[in-house]
N, C-alpha and C positions, 0 to 999 in steps of 0.2 A: 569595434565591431567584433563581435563573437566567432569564434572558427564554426561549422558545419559537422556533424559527426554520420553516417550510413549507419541507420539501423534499421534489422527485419522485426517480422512479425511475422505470426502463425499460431493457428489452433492446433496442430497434430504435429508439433517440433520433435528430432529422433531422442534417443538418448543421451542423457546429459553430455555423456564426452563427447558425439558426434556434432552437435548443438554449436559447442565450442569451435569445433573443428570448423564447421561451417559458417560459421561468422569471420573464422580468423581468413578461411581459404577466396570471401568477398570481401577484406578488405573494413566488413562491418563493425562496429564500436563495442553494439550487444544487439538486444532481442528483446523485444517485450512480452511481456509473458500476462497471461488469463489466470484471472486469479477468481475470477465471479462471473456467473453465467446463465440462463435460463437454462439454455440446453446442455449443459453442461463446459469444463473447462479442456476438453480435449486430452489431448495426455501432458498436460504442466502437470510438474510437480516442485514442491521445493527444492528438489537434488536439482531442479536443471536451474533454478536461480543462486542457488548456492555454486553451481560449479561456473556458472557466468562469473561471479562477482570472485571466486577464487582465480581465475584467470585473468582479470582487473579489466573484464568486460562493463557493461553496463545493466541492467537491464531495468524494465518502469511494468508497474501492476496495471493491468485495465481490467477495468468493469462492465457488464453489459448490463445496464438497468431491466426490470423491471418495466413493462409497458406505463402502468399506475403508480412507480415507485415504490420502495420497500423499504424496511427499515435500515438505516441508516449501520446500526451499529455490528450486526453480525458481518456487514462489509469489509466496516473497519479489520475486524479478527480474520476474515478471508487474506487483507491487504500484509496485517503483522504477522499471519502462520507462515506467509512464505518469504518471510522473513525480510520485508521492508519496510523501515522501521523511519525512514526519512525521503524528501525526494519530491517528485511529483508521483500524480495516481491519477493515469487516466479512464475518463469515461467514455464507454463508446457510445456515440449517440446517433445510433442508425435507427433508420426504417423497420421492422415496428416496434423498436423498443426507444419508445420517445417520451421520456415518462415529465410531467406537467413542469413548466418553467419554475415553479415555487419550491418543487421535491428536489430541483438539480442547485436553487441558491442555497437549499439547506443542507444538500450535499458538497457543497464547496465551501462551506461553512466550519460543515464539520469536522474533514479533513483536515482543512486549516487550522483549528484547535487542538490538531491531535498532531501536526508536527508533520504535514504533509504540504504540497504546494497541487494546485489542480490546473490539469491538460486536459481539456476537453476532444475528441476525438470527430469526426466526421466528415461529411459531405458541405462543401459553404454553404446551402441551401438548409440544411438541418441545422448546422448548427448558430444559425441566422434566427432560427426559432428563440435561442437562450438569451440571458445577457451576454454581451460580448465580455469575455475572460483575456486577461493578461495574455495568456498561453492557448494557443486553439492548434491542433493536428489536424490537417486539411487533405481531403481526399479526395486528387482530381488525379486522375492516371494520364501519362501522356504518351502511354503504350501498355503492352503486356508484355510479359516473359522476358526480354530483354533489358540487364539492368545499365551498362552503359551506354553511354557518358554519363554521370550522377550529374543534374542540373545544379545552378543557384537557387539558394532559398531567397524567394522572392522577398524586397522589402518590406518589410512589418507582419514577416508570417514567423513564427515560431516552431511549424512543423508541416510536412508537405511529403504524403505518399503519393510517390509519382510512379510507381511502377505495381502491377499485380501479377501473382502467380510467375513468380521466378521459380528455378527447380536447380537446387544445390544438393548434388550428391543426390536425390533424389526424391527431397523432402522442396515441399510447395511452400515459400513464402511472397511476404508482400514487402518493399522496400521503400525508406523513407529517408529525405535528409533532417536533420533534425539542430535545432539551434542550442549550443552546446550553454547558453546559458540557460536554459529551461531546468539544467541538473544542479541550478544555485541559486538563491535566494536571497537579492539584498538587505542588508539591515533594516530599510523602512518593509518589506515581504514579511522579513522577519517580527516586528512590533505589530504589525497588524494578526499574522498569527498570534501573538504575545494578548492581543487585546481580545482574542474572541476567549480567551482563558477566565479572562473578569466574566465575560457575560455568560459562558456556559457553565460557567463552575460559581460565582457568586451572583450573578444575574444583575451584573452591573458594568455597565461601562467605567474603566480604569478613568482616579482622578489626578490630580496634581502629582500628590503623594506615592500614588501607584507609578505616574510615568517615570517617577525619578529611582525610583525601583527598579524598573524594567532597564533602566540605564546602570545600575548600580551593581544590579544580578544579575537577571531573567535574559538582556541578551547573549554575553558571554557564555550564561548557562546552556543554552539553546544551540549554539554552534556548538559547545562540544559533544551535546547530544541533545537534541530533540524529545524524545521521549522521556528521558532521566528527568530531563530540565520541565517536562509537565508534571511527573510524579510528584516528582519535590515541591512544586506549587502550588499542588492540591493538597499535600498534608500538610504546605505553609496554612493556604488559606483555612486549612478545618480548624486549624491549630489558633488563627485568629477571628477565628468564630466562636469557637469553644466546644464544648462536648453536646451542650445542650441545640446542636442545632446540626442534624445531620446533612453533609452536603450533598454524600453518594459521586463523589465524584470520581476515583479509581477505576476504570477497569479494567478486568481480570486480567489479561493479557501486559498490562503496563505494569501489572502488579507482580507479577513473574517475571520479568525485564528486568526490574529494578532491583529484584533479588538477586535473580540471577548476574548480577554485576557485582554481585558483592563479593570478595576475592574470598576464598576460603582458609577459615585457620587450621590448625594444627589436628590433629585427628585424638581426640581425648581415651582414658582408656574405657577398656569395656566394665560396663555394670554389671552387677550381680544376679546371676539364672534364677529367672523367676518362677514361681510355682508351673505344675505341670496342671494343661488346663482340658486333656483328653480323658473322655468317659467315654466306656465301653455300653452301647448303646445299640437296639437293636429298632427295624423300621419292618412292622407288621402288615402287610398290604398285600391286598388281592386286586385280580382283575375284575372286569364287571363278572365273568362267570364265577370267579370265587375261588379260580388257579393263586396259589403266592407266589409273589412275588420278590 
């Protein structure tokens, strides 16, 4: 059975170093942090997930949908600017942002394809609406402002906010226990992300051939990074398709990742001053009255 970890949450978290502070001074693991939002994301920024994860906190991206759903992929780039690159990636799925059962399997989908694990977020009653997920974060309070004793996480729950508007140092959050295996992903988690790669990127479910692949490469690749290990499977796959058939499967974001991983060589010298490319050049212009300007 999994240990338990205390993590907050909050839309208006202080500055990054107080953030930390206040995690360390309850005792909390990390913070989850707003990455995407109707009304906006409050004051997150990357510095305050960067100085969580430099301090060997934790912290997980939440999303607040769209009432009707939205596209899927600007989310993504919302989830990797602040720099979570692996993990789960929760949804909040409150009141009124409940967007159709079919926009939230294609969002659990897709994250799954891109190297993420999904935490759905809510109320039991809302999120009773969805398929039931692996992982669900459950919001029953069983007070306010007071955050001990931190309860047990009930049997077959994954995540459980039991407390609202606690006030640390003088910033408002909400407290949760959280099941410390949500932040790993077994090997069969892993193969099933592995397979949504066949259908989003070659639009086929993996066959014989491909599964003994995935055992041979693609899972090893994957634990040591997620992201690297999808790069490299889409310029496999383009590569065994050929030039004559564009997959478009890269994007931008992974594509800069993967560069950016590449250690740097040696600094070569400088090239030759090239011609001078400024002319003397003049801009003849009046106002409407006919003043120059």
């Amino acid at each position: 059975m999994n240990s338990t970890l205390l993590m907050l949450d909050a839309l208006f978290p202080p500055s990054p170093t107080q953030l930390v502070a206040d995690c360390r001074e309850v005792g909390a693991s990390g913070c989850f942090a707003y990455v995407a939002r109707p009304g906006g994301i409050g004051t997150w920024t990357p510095d305050h997930v960067a100085a969580l994860l430099a301090d060997g906190s934790r912290s997980v991206p939440i999303i607040v949908p769209l009432p009707a759903g939205q596209p899927i992929g600007p989310l993504l780039g919302a989830v990797h600017g602040f720099g979570f690159t692996s993990g789960p990636v929760t949804l909040d799925l409150e009141t009124p942002n409940l967007p159709p059962a079919s926009w939230e399997e294609q969002f659990d989908a897709a994250i799954l394809a891109a190297g993420y694990t999904d935490f759905d977020y809510g109320r039991p009653a809302d999120l009773g609406l969805y398929q039931p997920d692996d992982a669900n974060w459950k919001a029953s309070w069983l007070r306010t402002g007071v955050l001990n004793p931190l309860p047990p996480l009930p049997s077959g729950w994954h995540g459980w906010q039991f407390v609202n508007d606690i006030v640390v140092n003088g910033t408002q959050y909400d407290a949760s226990v959280i099941d410390e295996g949500v932040f790993s992903m077994t090997d069969d988690q892993i193969r099933e992300a592995i397979y949504q790669w066949y259908w989003t990127i070659l639009g086929r479910f993996p066959n014989d051939a491909d599964k003994a692949a995935i055992e041979a490469r693609w899972l090893a690749a994957y634990k040591a990074s997620p992201l690297q290990a999808r790069y490299d499977f889409g310029v496999q796959a383009q590569a065994d398709v050929g030039a004559g058939k564009n997959l478009g499967l890269v994007r931008h974001f992974e594509q800069d990742a993967a560069i950016a991983a590449i250690p740097a060589g040696p600094q070569g010298p400088a090239g030759p001053a090239g011609p001078a490319t400024y002319v003397r050049h003049e801009h003849k212009s009046t106002t409407d009255t006919g003043t120059p300007v």
